[in-house]
PyMOL Python script that loads the backbone (N, CA, C, O; Angstrom):
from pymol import cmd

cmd.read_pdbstr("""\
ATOM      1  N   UNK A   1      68.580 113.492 136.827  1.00  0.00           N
ATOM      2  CA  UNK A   1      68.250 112.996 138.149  1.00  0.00           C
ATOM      3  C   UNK A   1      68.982 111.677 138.402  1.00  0.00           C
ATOM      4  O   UNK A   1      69.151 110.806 137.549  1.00  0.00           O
ATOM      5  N   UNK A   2      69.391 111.630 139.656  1.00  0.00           N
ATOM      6  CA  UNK A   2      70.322 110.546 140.012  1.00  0.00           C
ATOM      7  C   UNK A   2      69.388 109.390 140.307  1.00  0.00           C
ATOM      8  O   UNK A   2      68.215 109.539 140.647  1.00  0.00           O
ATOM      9  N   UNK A   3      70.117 107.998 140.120  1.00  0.00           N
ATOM     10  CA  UNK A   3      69.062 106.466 140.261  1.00  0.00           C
ATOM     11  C   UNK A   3      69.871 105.985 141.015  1.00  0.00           C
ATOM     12  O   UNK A   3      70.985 105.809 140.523  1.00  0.00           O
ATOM     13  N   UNK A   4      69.707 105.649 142.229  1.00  0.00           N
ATOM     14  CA  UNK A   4      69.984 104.784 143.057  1.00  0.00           C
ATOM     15  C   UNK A   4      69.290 103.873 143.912  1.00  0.00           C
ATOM     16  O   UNK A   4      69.050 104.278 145.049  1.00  0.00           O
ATOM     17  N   UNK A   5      68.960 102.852 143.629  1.00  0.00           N
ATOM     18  CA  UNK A   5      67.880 101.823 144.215  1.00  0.00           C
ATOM     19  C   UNK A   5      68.427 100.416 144.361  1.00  0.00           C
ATOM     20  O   UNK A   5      68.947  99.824 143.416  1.00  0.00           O
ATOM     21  N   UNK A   6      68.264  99.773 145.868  1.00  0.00           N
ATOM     22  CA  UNK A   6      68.738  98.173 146.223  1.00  0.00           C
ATOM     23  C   UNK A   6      67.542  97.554 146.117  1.00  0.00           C
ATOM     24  O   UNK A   6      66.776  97.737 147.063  1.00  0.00           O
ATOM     25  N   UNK A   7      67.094  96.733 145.047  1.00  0.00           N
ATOM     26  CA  UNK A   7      66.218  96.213 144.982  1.00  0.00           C
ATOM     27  C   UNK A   7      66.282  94.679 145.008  1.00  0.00           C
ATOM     28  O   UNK A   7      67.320  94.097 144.691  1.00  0.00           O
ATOM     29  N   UNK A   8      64.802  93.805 145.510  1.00  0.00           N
ATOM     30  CA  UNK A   8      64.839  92.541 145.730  1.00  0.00           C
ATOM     31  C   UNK A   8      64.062  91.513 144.510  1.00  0.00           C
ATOM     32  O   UNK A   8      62.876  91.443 144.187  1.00  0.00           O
ATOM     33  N   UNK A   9      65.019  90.926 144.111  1.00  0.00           N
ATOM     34  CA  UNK A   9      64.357  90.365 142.849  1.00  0.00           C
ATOM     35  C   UNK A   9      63.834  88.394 143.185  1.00  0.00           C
ATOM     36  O   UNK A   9      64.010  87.841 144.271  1.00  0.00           O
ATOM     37  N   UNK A  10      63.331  87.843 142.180  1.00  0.00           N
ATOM     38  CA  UNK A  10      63.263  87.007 142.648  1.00  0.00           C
ATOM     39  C   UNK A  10      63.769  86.166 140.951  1.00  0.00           C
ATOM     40  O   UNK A  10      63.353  86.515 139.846  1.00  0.00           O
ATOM     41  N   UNK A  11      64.695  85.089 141.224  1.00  0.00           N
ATOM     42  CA  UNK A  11      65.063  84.647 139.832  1.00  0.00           C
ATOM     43  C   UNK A  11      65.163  82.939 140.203  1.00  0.00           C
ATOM     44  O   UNK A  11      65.831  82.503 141.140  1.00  0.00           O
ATOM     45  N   UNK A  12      64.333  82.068 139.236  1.00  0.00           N
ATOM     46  CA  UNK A  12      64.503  80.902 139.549  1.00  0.00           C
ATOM     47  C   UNK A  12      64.258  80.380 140.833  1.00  0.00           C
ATOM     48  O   UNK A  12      64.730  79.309 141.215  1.00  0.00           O
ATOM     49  N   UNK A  13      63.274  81.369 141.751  1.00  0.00           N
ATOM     50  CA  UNK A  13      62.478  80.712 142.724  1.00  0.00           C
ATOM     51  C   UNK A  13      64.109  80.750 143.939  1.00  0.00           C
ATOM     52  O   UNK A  13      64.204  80.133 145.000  1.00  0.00           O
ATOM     53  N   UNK A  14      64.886  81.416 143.483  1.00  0.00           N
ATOM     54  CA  UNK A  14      65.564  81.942 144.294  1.00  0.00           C
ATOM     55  C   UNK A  14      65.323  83.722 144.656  1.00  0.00           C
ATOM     56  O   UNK A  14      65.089  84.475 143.711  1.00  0.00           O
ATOM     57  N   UNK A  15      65.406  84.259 146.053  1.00  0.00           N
ATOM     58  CA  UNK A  15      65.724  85.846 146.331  1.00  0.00           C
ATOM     59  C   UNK A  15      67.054  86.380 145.803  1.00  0.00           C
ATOM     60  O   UNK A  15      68.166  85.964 146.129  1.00  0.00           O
ATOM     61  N   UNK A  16      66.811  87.250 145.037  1.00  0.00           N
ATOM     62  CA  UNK A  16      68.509  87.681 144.642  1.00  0.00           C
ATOM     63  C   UNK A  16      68.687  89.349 144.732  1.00  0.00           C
ATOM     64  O   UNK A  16      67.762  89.979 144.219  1.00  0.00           O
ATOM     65  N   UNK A  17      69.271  89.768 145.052  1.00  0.00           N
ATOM     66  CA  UNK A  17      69.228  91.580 145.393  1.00  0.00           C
ATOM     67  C   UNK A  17      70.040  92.134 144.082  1.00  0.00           C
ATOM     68  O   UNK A  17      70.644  91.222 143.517  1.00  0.00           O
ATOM     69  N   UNK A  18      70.172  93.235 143.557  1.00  0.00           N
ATOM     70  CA  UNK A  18      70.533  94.349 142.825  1.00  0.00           C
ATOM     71  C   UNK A  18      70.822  95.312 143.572  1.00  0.00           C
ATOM     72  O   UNK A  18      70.327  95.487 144.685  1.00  0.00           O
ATOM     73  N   UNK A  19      71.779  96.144 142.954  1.00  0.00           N
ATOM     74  CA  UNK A  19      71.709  97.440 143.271  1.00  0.00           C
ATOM     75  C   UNK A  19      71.922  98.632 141.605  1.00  0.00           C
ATOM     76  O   UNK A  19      72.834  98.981 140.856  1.00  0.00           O
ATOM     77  N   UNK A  20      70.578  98.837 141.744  1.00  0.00           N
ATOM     78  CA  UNK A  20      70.933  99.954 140.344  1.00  0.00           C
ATOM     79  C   UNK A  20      71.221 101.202 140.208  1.00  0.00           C
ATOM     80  O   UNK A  20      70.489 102.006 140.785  1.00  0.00           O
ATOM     81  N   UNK A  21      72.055 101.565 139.624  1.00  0.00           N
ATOM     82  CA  UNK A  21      72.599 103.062 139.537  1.00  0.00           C
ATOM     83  C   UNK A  21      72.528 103.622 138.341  1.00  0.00           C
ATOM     84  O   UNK A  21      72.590 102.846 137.387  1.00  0.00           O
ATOM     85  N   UNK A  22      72.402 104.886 138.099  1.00  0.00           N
ATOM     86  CA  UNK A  22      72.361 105.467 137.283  1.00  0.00           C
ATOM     87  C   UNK A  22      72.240 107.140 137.233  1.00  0.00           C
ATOM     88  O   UNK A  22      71.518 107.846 137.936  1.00  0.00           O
ATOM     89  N   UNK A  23      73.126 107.529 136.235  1.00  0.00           N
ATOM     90  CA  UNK A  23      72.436 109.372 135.821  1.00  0.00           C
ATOM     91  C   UNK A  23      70.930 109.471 135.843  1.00  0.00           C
ATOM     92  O   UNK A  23      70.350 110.409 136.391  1.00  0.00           O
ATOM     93  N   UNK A  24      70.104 108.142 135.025  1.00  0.00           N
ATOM     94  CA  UNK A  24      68.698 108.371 134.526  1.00  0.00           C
ATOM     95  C   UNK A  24      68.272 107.108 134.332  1.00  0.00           C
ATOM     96  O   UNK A  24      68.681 106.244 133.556  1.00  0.00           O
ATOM     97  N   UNK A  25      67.277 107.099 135.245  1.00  0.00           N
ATOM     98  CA  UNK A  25      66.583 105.618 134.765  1.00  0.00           C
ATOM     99  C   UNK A  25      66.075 105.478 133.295  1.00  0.00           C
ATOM    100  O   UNK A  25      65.849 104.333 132.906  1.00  0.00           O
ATOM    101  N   UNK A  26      65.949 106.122 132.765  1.00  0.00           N
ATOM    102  CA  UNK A  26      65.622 106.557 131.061  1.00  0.00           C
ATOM    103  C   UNK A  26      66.491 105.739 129.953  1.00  0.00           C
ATOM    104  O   UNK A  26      66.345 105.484 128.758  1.00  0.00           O
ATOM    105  N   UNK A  27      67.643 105.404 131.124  1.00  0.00           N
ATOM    106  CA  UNK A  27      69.194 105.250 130.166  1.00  0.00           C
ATOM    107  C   UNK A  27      69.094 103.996 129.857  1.00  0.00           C
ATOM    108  O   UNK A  27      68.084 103.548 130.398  1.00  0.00           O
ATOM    109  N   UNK A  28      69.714 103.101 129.174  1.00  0.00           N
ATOM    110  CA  UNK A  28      70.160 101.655 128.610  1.00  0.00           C
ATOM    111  C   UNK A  28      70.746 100.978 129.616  1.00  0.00           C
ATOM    112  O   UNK A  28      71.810 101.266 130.163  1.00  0.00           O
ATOM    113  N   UNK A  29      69.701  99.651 129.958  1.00  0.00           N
ATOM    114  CA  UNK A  29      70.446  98.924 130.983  1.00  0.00           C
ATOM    115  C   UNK A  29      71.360  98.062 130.855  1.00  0.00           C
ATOM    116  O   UNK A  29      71.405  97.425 129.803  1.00  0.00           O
ATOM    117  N   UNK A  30      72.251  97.839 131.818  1.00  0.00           N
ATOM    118  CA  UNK A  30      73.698  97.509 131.711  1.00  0.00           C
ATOM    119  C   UNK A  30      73.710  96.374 133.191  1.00  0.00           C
ATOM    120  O   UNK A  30      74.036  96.886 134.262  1.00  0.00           O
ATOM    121  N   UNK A  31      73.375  94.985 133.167  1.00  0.00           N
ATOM    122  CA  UNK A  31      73.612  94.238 133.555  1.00  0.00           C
ATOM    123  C   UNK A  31      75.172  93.556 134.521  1.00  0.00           C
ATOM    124  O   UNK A  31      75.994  92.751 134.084  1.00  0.00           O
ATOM    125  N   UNK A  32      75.163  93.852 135.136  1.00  0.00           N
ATOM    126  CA  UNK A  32      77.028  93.396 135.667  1.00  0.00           C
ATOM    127  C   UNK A  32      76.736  92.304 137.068  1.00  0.00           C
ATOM    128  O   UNK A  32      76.307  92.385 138.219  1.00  0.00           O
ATOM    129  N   UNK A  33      77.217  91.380 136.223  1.00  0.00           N
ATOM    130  CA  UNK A  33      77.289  90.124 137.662  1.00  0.00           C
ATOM    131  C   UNK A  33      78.878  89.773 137.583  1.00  0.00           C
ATOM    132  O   UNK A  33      79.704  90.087 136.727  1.00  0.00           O
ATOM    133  N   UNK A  34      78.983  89.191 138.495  1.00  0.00           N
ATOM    134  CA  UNK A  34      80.385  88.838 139.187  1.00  0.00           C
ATOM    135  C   UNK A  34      81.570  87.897 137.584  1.00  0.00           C
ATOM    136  O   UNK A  34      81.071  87.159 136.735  1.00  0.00           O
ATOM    137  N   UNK A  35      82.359  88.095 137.624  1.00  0.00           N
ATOM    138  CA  UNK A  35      83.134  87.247 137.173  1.00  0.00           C
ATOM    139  C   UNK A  35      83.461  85.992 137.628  1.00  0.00           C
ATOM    140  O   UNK A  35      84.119  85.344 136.813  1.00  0.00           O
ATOM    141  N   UNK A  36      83.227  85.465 138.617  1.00  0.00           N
ATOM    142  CA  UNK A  36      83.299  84.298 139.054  1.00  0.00           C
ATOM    143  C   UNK A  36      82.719  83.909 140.549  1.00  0.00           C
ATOM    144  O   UNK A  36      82.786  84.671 141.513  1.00  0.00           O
ATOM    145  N   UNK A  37      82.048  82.380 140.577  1.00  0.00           N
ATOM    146  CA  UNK A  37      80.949  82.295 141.592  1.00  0.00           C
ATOM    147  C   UNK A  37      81.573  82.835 143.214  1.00  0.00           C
ATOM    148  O   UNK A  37      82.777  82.690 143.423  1.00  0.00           O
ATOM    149  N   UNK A  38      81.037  83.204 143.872  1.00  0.00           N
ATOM    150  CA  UNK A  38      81.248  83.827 145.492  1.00  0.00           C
ATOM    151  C   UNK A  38      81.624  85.172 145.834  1.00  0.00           C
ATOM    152  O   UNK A  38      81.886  85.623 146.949  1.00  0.00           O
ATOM    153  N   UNK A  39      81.610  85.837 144.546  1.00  0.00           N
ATOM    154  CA  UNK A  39      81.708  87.372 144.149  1.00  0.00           C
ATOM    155  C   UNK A  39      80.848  87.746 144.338  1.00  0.00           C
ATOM    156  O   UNK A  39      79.995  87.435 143.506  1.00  0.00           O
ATOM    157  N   UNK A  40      80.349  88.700 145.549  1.00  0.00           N
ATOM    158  CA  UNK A  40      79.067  89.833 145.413  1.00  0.00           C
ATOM    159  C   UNK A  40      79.589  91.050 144.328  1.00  0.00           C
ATOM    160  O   UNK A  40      80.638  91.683 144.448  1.00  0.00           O
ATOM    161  N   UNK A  41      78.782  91.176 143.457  1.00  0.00           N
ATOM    162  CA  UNK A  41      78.757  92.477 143.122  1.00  0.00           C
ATOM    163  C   UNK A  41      78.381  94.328 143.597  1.00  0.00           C
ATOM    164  O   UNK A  41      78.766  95.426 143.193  1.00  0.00           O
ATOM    165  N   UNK A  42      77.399  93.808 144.693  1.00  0.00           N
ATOM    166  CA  UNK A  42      77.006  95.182 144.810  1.00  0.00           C
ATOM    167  C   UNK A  42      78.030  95.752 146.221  1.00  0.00           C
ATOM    168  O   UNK A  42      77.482  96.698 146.786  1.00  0.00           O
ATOM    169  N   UNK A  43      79.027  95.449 146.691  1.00  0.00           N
ATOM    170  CA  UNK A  43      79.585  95.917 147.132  1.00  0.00           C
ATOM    171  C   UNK A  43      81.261  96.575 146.717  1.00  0.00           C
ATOM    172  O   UNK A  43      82.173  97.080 147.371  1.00  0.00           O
ATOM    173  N   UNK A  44      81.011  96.203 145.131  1.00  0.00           N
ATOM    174  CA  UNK A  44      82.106  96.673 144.137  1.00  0.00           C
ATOM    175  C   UNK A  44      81.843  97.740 143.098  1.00  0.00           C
ATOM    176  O   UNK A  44      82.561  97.962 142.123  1.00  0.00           O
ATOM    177  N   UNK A  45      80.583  98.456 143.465  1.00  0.00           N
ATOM    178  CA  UNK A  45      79.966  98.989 142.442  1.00  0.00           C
ATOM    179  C   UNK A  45      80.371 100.602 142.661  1.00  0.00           C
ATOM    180  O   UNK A  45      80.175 101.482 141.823  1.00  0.00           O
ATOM    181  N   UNK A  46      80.894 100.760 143.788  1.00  0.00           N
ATOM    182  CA  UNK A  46      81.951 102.095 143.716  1.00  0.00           C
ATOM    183  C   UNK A  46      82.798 102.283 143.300  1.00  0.00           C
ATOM    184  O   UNK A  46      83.049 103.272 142.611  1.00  0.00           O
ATOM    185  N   UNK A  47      83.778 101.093 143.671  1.00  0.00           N
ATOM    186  CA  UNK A  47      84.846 100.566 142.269  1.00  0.00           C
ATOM    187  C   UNK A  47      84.928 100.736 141.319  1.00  0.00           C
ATOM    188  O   UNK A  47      85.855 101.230 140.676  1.00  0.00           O
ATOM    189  N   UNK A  48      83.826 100.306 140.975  1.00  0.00           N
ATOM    190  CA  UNK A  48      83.500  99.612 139.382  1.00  0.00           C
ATOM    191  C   UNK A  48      83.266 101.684 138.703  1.00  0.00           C
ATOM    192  O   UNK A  48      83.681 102.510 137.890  1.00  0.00           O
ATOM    193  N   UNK A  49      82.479 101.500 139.623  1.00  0.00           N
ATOM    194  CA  UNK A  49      82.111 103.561 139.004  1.00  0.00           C
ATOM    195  C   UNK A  49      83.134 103.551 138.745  1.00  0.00           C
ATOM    196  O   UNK A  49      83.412 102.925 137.722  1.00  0.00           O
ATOM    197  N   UNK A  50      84.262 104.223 139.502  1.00  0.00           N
ATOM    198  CA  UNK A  50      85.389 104.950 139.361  1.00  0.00           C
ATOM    199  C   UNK A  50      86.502 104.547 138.041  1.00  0.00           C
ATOM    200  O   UNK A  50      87.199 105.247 137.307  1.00  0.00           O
ATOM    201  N   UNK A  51      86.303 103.243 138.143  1.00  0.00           N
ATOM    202  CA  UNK A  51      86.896 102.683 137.087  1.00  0.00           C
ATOM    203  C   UNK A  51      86.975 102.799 135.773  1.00  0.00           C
ATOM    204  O   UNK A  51      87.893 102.966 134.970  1.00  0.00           O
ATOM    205  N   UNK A  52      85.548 102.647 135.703  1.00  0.00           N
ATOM    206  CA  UNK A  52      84.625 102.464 134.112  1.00  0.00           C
ATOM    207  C   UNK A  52      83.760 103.555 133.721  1.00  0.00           C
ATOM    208  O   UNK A  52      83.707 104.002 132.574  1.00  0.00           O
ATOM    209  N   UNK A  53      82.890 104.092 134.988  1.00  0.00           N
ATOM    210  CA  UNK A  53      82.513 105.370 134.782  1.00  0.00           C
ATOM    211  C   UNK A  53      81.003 104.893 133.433  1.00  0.00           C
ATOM    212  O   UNK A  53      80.451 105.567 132.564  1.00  0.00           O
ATOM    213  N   UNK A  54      80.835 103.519 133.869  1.00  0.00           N
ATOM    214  CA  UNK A  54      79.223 103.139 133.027  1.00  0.00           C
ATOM    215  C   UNK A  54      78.131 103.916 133.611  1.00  0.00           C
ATOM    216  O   UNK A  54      77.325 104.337 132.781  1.00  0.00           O
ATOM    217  N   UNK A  55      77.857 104.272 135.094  1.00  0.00           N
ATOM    218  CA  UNK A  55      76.605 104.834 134.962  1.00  0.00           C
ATOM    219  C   UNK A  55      76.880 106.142 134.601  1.00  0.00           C
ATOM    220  O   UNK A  55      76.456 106.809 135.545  1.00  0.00           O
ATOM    221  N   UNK A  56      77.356 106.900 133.758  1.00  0.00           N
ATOM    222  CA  UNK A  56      77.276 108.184 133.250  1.00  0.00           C
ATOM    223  C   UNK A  56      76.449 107.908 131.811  1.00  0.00           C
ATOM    224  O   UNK A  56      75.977 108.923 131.300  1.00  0.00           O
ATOM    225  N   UNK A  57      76.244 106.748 131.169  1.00  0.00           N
ATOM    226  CA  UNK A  57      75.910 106.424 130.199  1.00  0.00           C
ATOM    227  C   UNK A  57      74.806 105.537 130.206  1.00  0.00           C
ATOM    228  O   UNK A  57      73.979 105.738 129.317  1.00  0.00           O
ATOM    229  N   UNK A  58      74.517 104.282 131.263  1.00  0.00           N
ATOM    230  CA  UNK A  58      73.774 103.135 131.676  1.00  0.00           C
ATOM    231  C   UNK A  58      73.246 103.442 132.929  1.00  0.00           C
ATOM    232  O   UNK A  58      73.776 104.250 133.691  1.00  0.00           O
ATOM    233  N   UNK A  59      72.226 102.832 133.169  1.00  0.00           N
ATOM    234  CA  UNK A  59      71.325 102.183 134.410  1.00  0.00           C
ATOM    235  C   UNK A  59      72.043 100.696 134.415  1.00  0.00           C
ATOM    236  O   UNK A  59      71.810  99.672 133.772  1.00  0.00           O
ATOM    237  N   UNK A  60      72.938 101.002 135.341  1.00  0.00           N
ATOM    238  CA  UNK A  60      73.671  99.801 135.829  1.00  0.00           C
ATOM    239  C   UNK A  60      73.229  98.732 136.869  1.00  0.00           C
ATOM    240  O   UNK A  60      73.232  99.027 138.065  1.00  0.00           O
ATOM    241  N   UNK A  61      72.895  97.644 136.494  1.00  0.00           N
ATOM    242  CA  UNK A  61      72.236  96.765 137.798  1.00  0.00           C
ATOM    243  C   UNK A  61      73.422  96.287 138.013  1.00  0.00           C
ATOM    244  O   UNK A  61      74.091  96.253 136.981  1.00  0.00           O
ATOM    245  N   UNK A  62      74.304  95.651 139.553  1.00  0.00           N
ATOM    246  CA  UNK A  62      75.107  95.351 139.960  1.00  0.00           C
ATOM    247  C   UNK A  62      74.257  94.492 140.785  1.00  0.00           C
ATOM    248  O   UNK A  62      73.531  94.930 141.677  1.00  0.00           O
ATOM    249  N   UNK A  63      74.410  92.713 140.325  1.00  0.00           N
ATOM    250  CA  UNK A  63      73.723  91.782 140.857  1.00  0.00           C
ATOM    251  C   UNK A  63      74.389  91.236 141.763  1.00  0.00           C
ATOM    252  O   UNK A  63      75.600  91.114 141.581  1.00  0.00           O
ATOM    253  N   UNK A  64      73.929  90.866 142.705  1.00  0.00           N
ATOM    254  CA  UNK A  64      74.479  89.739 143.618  1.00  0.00           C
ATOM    255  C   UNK A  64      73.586  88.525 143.617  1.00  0.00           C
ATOM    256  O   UNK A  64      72.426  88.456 144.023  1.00  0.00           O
ATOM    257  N   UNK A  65      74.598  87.254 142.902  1.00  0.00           N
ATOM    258  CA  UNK A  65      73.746  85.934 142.704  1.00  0.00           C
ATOM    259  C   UNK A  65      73.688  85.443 143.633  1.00  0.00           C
ATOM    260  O   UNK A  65      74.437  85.827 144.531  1.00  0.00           O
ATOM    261  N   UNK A  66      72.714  84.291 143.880  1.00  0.00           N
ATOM    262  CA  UNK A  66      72.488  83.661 144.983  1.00  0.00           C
ATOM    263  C   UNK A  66      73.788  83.118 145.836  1.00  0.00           C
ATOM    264  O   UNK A  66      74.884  82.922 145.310  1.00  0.00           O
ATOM    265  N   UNK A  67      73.600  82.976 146.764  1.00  0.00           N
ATOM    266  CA  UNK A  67      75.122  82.849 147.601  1.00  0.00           C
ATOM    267  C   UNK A  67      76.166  83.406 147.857  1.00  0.00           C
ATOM    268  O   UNK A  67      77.110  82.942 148.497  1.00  0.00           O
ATOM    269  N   UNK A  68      76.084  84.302 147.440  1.00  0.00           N
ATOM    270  CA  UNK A  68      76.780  86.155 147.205  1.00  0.00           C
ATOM    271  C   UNK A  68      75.996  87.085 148.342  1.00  0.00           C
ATOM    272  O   UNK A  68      74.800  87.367 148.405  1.00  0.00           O
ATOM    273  N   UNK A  69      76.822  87.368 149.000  1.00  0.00           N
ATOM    274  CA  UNK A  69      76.837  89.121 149.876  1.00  0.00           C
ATOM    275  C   UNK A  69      75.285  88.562 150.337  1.00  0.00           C
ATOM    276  O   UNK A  69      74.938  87.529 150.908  1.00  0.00           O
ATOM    277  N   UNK A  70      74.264  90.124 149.646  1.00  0.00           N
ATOM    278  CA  UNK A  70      73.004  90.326 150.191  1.00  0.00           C
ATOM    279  C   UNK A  70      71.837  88.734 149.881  1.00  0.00           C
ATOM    280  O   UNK A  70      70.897  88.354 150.580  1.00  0.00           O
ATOM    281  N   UNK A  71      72.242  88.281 148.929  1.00  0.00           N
ATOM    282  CA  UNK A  71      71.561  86.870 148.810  1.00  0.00           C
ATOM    283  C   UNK A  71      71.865  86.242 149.171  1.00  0.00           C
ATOM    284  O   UNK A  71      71.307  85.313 148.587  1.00  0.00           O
ATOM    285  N   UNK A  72      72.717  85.684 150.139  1.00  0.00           N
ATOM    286  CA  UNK A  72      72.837  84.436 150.867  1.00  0.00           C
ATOM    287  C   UNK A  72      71.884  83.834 151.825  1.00  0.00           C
ATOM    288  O   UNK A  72      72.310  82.794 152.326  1.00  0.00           O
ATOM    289  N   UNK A  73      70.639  84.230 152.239  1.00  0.00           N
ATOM    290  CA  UNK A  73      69.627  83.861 152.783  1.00  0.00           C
ATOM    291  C   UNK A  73      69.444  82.463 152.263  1.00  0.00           C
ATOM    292  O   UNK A  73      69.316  81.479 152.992  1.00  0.00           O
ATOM    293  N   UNK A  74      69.439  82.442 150.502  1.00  0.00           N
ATOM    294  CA  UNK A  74      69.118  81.223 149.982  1.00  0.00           C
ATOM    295  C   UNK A  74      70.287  79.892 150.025  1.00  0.00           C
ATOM    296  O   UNK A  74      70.233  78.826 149.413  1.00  0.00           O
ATOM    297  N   UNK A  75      71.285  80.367 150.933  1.00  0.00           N
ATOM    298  CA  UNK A  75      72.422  79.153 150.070  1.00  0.00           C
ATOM    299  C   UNK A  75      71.703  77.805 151.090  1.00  0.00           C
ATOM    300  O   UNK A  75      71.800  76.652 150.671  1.00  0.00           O
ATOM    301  N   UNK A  76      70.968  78.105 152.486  1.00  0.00           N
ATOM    302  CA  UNK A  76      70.777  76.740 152.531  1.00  0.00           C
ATOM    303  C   UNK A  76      70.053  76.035 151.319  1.00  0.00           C
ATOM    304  O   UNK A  76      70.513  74.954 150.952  1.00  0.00           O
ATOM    305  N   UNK A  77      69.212  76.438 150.820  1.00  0.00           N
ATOM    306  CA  UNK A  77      68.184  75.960 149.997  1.00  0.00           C
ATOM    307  C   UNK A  77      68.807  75.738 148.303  1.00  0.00           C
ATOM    308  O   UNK A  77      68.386  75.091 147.344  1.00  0.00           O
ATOM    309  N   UNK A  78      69.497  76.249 148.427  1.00  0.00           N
ATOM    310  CA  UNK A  78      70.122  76.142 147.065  1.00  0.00           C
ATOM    311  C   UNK A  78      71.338  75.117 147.037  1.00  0.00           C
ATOM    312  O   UNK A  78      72.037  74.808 148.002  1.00  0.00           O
ATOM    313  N   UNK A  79      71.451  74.627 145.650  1.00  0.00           N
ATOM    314  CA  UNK A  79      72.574  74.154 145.432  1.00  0.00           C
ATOM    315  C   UNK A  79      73.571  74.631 144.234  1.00  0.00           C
ATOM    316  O   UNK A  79      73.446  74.301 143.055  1.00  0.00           O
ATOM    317  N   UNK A  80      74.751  75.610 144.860  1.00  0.00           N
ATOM    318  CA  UNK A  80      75.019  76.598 143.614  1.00  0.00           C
ATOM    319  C   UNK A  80      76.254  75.929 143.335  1.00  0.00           C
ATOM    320  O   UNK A  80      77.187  75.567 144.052  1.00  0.00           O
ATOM    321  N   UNK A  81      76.019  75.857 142.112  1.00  0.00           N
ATOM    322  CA  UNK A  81      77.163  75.414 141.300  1.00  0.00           C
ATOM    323  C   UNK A  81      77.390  76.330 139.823  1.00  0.00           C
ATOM    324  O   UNK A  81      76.529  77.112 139.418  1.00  0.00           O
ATOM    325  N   UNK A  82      78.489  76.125 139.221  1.00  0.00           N
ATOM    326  CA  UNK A  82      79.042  76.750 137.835  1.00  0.00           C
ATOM    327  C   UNK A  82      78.158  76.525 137.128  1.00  0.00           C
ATOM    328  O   UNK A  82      77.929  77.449 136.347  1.00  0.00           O
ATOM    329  N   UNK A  83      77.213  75.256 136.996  1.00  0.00           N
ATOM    330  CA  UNK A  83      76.113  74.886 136.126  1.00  0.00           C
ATOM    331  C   UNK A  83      74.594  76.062 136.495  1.00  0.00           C
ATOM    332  O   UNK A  83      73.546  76.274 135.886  1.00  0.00           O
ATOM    333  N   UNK A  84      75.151  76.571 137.712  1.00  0.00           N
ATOM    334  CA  UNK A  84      73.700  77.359 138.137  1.00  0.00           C
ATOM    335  C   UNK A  84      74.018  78.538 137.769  1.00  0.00           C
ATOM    336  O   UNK A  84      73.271  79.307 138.375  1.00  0.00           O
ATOM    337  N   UNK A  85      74.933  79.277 136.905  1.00  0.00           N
ATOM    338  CA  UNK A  85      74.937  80.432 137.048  1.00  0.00           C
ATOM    339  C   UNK A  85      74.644  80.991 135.688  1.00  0.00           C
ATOM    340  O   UNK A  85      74.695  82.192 135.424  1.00  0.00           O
ATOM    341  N   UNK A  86      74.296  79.926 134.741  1.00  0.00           N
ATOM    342  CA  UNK A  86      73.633  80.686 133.415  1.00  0.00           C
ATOM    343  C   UNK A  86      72.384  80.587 133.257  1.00  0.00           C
ATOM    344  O   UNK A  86      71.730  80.947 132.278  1.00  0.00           O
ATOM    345  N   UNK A  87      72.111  80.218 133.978  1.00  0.00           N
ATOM    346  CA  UNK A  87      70.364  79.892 134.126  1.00  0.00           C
ATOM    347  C   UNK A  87      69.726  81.258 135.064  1.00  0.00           C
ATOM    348  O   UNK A  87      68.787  82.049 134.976  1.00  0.00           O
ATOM    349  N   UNK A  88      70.590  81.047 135.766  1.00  0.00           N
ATOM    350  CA  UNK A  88      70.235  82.257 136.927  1.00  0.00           C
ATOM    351  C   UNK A  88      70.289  83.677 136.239  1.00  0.00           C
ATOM    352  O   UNK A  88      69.358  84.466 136.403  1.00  0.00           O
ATOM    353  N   UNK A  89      71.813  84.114 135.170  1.00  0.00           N
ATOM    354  CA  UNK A  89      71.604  85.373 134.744  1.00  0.00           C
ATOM    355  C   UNK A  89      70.893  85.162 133.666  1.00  0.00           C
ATOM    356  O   UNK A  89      70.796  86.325 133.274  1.00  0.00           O
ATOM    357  N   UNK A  90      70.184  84.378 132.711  1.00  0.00           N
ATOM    358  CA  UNK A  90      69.209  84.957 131.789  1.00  0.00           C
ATOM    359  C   UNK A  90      68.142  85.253 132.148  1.00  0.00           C
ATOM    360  O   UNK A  90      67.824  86.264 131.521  1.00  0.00           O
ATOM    361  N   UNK A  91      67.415  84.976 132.771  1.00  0.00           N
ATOM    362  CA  UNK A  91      66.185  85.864 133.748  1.00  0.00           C
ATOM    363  C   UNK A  91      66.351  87.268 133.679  1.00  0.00           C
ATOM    364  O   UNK A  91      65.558  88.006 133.095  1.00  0.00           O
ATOM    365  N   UNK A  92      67.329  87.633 134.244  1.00  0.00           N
ATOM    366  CA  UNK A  92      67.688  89.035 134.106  1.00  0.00           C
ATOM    367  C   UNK A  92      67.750  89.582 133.258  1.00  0.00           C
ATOM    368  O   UNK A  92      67.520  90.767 133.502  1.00  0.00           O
ATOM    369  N   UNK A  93      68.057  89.301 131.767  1.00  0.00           N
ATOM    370  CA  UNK A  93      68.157  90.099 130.625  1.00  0.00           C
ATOM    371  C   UNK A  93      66.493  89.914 130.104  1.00  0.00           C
ATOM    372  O   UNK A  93      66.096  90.313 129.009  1.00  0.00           O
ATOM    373  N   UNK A  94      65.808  89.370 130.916  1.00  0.00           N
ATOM    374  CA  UNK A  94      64.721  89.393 129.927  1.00  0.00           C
ATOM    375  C   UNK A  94      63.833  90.757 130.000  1.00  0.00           C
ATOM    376  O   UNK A  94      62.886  90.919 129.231  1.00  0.00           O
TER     377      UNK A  94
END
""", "prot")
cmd.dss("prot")
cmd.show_as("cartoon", "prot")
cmd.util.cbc("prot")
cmd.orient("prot")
């Protein structure tokens, strides 16, 4: 069964969106945020399929960090910097 879900997370008292894909939610999750800050991810995640071909294997979350694409609601409130972005993805692996 196919997994496809845009979900709204909340990390560090910031809103931050996902989009997860997968063959099977059953499967091993597979985390993917941007390579560098102002990169949305979830609008590369067709890409990224075709490319890599991870959700045949993973439940892929394709994050968009704060100030990115679907989370930018928060950039007034935030102050994002290079220092904010390892704080922000360990939440997520927990």
């Amino acid at each position: 069964m196919q997994y496809n879900r845009l979900e709204k997370i909340t990390v560090n008292d910031s809103r931050q969106w996902m989009l997860v894909r997968g063959k099977s939610a059953d499967a091993p999750l597979l985390i993917q945020v941007q390579a560098g800050p102002g990169l949305p991810m979830i609008p590369e995640a067709g890409i990224m399929e075709k490319q890599l071909h991870l959700e045949n294997n993973f439940l892929v979350a394709y994050c968009d960090q704060r100030a990115t694409k679907f989370s930018t609601p928060d950039v007034a409130r935030c102050c994002f910097s290079l220092k904010s972005i390892k704080p922000n993805s360990i939440p997520l692996s927990s």
